[in-house]
N, C-alpha and C positions, 0 to 999 in steps of 0.2 A: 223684396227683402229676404228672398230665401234660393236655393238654389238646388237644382238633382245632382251634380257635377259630385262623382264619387272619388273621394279621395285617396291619396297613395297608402295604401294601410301600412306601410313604413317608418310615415312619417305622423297621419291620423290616425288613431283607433277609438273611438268615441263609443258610449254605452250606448246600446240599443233603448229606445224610448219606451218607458213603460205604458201598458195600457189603460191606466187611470190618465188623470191630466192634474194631479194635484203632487208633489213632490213627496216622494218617497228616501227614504232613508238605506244605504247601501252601506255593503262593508266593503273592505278593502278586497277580498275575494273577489265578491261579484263584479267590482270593477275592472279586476284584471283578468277575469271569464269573457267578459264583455270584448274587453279589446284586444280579444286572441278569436274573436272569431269572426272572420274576414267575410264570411260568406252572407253575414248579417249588415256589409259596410252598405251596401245600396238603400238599404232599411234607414238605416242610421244616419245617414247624409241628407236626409229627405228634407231636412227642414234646418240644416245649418250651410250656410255658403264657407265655405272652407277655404276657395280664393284668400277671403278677409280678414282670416285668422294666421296670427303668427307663426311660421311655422314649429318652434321652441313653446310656444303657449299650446296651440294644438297636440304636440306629444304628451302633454300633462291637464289637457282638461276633456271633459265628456262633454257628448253629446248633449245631454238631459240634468237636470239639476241632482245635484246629491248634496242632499238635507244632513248638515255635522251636528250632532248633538252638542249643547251648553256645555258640558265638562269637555267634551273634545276640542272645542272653538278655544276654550281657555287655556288648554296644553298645549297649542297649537300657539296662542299670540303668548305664551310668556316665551315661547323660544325664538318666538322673532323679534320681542323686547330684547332678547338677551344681546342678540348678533347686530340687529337694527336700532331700535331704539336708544341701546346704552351711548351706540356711536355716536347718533343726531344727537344727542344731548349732551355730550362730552364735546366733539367740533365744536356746537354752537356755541358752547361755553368759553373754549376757547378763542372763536371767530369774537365773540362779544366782550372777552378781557382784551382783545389783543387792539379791537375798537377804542375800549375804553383807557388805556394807557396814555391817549393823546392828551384825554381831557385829564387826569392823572398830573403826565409830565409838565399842563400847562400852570400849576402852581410848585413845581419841583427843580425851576430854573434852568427850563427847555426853552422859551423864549428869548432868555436873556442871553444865554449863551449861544443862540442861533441865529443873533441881532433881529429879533422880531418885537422889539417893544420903539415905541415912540417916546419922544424926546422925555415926557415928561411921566414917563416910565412907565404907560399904559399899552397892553397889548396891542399890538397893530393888526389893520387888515387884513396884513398876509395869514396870521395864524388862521383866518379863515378856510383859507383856498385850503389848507390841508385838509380838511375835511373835502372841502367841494370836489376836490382834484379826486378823491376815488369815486365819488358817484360820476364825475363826469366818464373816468371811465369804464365803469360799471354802464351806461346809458349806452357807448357805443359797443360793447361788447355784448349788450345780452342776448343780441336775438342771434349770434354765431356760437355762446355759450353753451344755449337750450338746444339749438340744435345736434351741437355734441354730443348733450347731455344722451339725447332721445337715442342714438346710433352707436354710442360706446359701453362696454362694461362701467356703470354707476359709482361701483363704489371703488373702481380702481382709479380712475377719473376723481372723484371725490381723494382718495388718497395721495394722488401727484399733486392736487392742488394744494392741500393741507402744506405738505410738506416745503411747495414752492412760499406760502404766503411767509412758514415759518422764518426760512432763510432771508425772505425781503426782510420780517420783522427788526430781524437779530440787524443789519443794517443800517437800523434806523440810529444806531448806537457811535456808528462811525461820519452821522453826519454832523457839520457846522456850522450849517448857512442854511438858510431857505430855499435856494435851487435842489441843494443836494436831499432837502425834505419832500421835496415835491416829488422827485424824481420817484425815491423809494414808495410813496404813498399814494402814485400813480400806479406801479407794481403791483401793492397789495389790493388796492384796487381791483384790479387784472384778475390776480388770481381767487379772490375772495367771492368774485362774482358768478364763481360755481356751488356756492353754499345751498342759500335758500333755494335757489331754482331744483336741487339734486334731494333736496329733501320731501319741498312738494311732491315731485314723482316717485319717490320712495314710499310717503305716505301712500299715495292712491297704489300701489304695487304691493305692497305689505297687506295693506288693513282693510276694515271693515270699513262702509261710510259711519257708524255710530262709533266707533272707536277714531275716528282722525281728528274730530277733535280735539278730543283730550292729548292725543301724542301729539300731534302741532301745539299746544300748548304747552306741555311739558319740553320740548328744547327750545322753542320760544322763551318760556320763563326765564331760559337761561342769562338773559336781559337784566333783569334781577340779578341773579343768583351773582353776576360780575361783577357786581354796585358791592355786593356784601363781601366778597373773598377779595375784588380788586382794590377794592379802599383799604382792606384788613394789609395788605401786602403792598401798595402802596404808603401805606404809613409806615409798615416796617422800611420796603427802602427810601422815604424821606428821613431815617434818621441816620441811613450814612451820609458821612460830611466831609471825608478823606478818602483816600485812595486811587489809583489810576484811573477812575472811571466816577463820572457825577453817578448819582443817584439815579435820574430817569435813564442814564444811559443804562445800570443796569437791571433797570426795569425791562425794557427793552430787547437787552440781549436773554433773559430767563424766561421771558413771554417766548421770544424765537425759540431757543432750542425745545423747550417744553412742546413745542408747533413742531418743530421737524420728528422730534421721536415719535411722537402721538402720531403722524403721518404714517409713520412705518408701522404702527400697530391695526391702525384703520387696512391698512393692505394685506394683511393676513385674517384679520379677524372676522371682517364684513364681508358676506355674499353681493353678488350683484343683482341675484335676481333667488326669485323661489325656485326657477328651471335649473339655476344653475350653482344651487347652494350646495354643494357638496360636504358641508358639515349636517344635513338633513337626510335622513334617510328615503328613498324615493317614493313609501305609502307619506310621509310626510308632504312632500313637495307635492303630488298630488293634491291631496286635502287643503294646502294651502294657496295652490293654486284656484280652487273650486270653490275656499270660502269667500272670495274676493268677488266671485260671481254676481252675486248681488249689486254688486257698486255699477256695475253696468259701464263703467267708465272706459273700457278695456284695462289693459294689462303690459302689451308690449307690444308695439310692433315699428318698425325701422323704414316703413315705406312709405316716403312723404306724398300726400295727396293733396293738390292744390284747391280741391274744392272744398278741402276742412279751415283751409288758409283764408276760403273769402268767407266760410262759416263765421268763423272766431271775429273778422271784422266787421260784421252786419251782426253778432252778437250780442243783444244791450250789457249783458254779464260782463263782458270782456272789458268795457269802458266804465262799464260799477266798479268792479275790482279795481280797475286803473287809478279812477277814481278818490275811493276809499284809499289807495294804497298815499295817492299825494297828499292829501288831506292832513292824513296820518304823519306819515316820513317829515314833512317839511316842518313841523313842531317838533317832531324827534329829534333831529339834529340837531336843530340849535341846541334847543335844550339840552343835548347829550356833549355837546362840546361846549359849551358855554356853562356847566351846571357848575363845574368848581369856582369859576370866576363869577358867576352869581351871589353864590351861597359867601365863600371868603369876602367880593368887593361890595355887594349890594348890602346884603345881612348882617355881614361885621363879625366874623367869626376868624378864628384862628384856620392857617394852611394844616394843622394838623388834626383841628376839630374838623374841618372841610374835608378829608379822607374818612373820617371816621362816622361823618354824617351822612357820608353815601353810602354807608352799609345801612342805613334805615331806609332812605331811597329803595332800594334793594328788594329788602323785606315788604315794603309796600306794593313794588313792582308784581311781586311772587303772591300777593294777595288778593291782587285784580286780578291778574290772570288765572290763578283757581277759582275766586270765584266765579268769574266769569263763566267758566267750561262749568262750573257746577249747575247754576241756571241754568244754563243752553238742556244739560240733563237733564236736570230736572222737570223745565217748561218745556221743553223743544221746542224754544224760541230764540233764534237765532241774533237775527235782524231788532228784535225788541230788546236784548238785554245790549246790543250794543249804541244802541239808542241812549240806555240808562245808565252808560261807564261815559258818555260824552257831559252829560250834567255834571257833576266834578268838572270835569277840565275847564266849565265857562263860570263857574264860580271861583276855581282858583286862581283864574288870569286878571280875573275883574279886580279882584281883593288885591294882585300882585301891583293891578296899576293905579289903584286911588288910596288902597291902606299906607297911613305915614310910615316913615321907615325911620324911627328915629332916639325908643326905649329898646330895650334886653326884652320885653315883653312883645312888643311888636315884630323884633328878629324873629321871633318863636313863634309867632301866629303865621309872617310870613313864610318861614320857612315850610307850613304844615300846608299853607297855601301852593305853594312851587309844587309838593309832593301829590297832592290832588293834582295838578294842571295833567299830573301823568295817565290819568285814568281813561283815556282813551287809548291806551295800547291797548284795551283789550277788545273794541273794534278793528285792530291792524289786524292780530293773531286770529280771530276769528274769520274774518273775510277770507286769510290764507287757508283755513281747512275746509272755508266754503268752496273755495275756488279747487281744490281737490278733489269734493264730492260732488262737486255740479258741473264740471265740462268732461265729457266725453269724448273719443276720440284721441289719438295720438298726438297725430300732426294740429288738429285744432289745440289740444294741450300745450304745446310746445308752444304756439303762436301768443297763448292767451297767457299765460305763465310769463314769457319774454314782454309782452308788452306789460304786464302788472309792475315787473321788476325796474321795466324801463322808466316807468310812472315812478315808480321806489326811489329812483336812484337821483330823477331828477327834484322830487321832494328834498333827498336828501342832499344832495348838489347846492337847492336853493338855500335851504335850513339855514346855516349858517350866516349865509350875506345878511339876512335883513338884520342880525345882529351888530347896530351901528358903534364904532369904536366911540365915534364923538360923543352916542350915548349913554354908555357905558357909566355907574353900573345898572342903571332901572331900562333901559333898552327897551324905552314906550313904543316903538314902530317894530319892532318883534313881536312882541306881545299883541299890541292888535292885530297883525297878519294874521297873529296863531287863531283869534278869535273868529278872523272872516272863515282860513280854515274849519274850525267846526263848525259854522252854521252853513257851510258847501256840503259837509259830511253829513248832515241830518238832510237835507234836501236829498241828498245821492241815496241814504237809506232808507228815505220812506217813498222814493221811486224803484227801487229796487226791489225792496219789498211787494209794491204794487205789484210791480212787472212778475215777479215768481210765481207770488199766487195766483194771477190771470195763466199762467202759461200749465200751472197744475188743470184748474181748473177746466181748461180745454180739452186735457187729457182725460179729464176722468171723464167729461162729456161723452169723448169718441168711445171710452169702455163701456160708457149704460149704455149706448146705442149699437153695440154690439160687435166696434173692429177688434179683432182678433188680439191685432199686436200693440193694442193700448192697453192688453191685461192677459198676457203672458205670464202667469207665475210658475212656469218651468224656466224663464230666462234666458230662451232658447238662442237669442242673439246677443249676448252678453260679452259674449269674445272676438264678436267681429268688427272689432275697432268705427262702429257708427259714436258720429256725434250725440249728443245730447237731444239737437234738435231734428238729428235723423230715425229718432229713436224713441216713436212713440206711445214706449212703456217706461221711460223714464218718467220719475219724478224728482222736483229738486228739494234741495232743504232751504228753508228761509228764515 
């Protein structure tokens, strides 16, 4: 795990190791005393393989750990919130309204006008495939997306997609028929399927492992936040009733362009990396390269290694998250395209109350998911608070399928019932920031990320179908699916769990007994793209 092979002081210049073995505190000076003096690199390389490290990561990190002070870490991450975070949570906001407009248009007289209702004026199966048609191809595109992802500038890549999904969006306004819907929504599909995957690697590149929570969280929310402004603006254009253009059409078309402008400001504003943030000054980019240190996760690097490829497969993590992610997705869908035709045809509420009662949807959305990150802080229990957002979901499915449906007081219980059933998004959002802090390596990242997503897609693929037209509106064989769903979810997290803390627990073994590199706290290998389970100073969170 270590290497003499002294590196090009061109491209390396790494601090000389201090003579304690406890982490000291440096300024900015002594770092760049450090790496102007060549004569010291044989010293300095003694204990880092340099091979391993990226050559872009390596010009901006040290040899030896450098300890940021709490006020500096915090000057440090409000100005990556500024450039990074504002972005991931405006996108997803808009990735997440531009989602939600299907379910929108589907009481706005998108069906009827695009011949998708059956004889006796109830939606047909086809309105299904629109949903399924982008996770299908989101499922074959992810593992040639990730890899992109991992080999191109991130957020410039994140910006051509932005701006390609807008243009599909705006599209969807000029269709008529159902082929010509499919067409489009196979498109956004396409390009939509570089969101979350470019975010995960953003998070572990930006942040701290104690801070990704909360920012996976916060543009996560944004699931919510769409329920609340897209019903508000949805109700507005439900009440045009004239004009060259229906109402969803121009929903449709103001979602697009609103996606192609925002594109263009994602390309000037976001860095793609901390090596290569040019709105950072370079003791910054340093420091922010070095606080990352810790996460152990690496940082960047571009060289695919097959042996991280058959890591990530013989992984149990890799197929929890998978896991976790179907479990999840396949209740979100439906749910998410079927919620207006629910709440309007089960519950008995007006097309206008139905926009207006998914801005509470919204709000509740936004409630699990703080809470949620709030516990995780508070307890640092991961895996147990997402245990306790899946109780809601099996009580509000239960009530959804034996409570009568048939007073104004029942609409209203059921309704509080459907809003509960949601409270396992906050096992989805939390697996994603687990899945951030606990796989190491590049190329395994890219594997295990791609297969989570592909898990995502096909969740979401399925969602929809078990929603039977003939059943419609209490859609009993939905509803139990959802329920086998979460009793697979609690089985997958209380083995997952298991599995983490046996694999901790190993590791602290091999430190009482005295190996070296199972209690490292200089970090010494931090940058040299090992996996998780190459790397036995790692610890996971669970």
């Amino acid at each position: 795990m270590s290497s003499t092979e002294v590196p090009d002081p061109d491209i390396v210049q790494p601090l000389a190791p201090h003579q304690d073995d406890a982490p000291k505190r440096y300024s900015m000076a002594e770092v760049e005393r450090a790496r102007s003096a060549p004569e010291d690199i044989e010293e300095k390389g003694a204990n880092v393989d340099y091979g391993k490290i990226d050559k872009e990561v390596a010009k901006y990190s040290s040899a030896v750990r450098i300890e940021i002070s709490p006020e500096e870490n915090i000057r440090l991450r409000k100005l990556i919130d500024k450039r990074v975070l504002l972005v991931m949570i405006l996108t997803y906001f808009l990735q997440a309204i531009d989602k939600g407009t299907l379910s929108f248009s589907s009481i706005m007289g998108l069906p009827k006008d695009t011949g998708m209702l059956t004889p006796e004026g109830k939606v047909s199966q086809d309105f299904s495939w629109l949903t399924t048609c982008i996770y299908i191809t989101i499922l074959i595109v992810e593992y040639p997306q990730n890899y992109i992802i991992a080999r191109v500038p991130v957020a410039k890549y994140l910006s051509f997609s932005i701006i390609a999904w807008g243009a599909v969006l705006a599209c969807h306004a000029a269709c008529h028929n159902f082929v010509g819907l499919v067409v489009v929504r196979t498109l956004l599909g396409l390009f939509e399927s570089a969101c979350q995957p470019a975010f995960v690697i953003l998070s572990a590149m930006w942040y701290k492992r104690e801070e990704q929570a909360s920012r996976v969280t916060y543009w996560y929310m944004m699931n919510g936040a769409q329920q609340i402004v897209g019903g508000l603006l949805a109700y507005c254009f439900t009440l045009i009733t004239d004009g060259p253009l229906k109402s969803w059409q121009w929903l449709f078309m103001a979602y697009g362009i609103i996606s192609v402008v925002f594109g263009f400001f994602v390309l000037w504003w976001m860095p793609d990396s901390p090596m290569r943030a040019k709105c950072f000054t370079e003791e910054d980019k340093h420091l922010m390269v070095e606080r990352v240190r810790e996460n152990q996760t690496g940082l960047q690097n571009r060289t695919f290694k097959k042996e991280q490829v058959w890591d990530a497969l013989t992984d149990p993590q890799t197929w929890c998250y998978a896991g976790i992610q179907f479990t999840t997705t396949l209740p979100t869908s439906g749910l998410g395209a079927f919620a207006n035709l629910i709440i309007s045809g089960s519950l008995g509420f007006t097309n206008l109350q139905t926009q207006l009662l998914a801005m509470v949807l919204g709000f509740y959305i936004i409630i699990v998911l703080l809470g949620s990150v709030w516990l995780v802080k508070k307890f640092n229990q991961n895996i147990l608070v997402m245990l306790g957002f899946v109780i809601p979901s099996f009580v509000g499915t239960i009530l959804l399928m034996t409570v009568p449906n048939q007073t104004f007081a029942q609409h209203v219980g059921l309704l509080i019932c459907y809003y509960i059933t949601l409270s396992f998004w906050a096992a989805q959002t939390l697996a994603l920031s687990m899945m951030s802090r606990n796989v190491g390596g590049q190329t395994k990242k890219t594997v295990v990320v791609a297969t989570n997503f592909i898990f995502w897609s096909a969740g979401n693929a399925i969602g929809p179908q078990v929603f039977l037209s003939r059943e419609a509106p209490k859609y009993f064989t939905a509803f139990a699916t959802h329920l086998g769903c979460y009793s697979l979810l609690v089985l997958i997290l209380i083995f997952f769990r298991f599995y983490l803390v046996r694999q901790n627990k190993k590791r602290d073994q091999l430190a009482a007994a005295g190996v070296s590199e199972a209690r490292d706290e200089r970090l010494t290998h931090a940058f040299e793209d090992l996996t998780d389970r190459e790397n036995p100073n790692f610890r996971y969170v669970y």
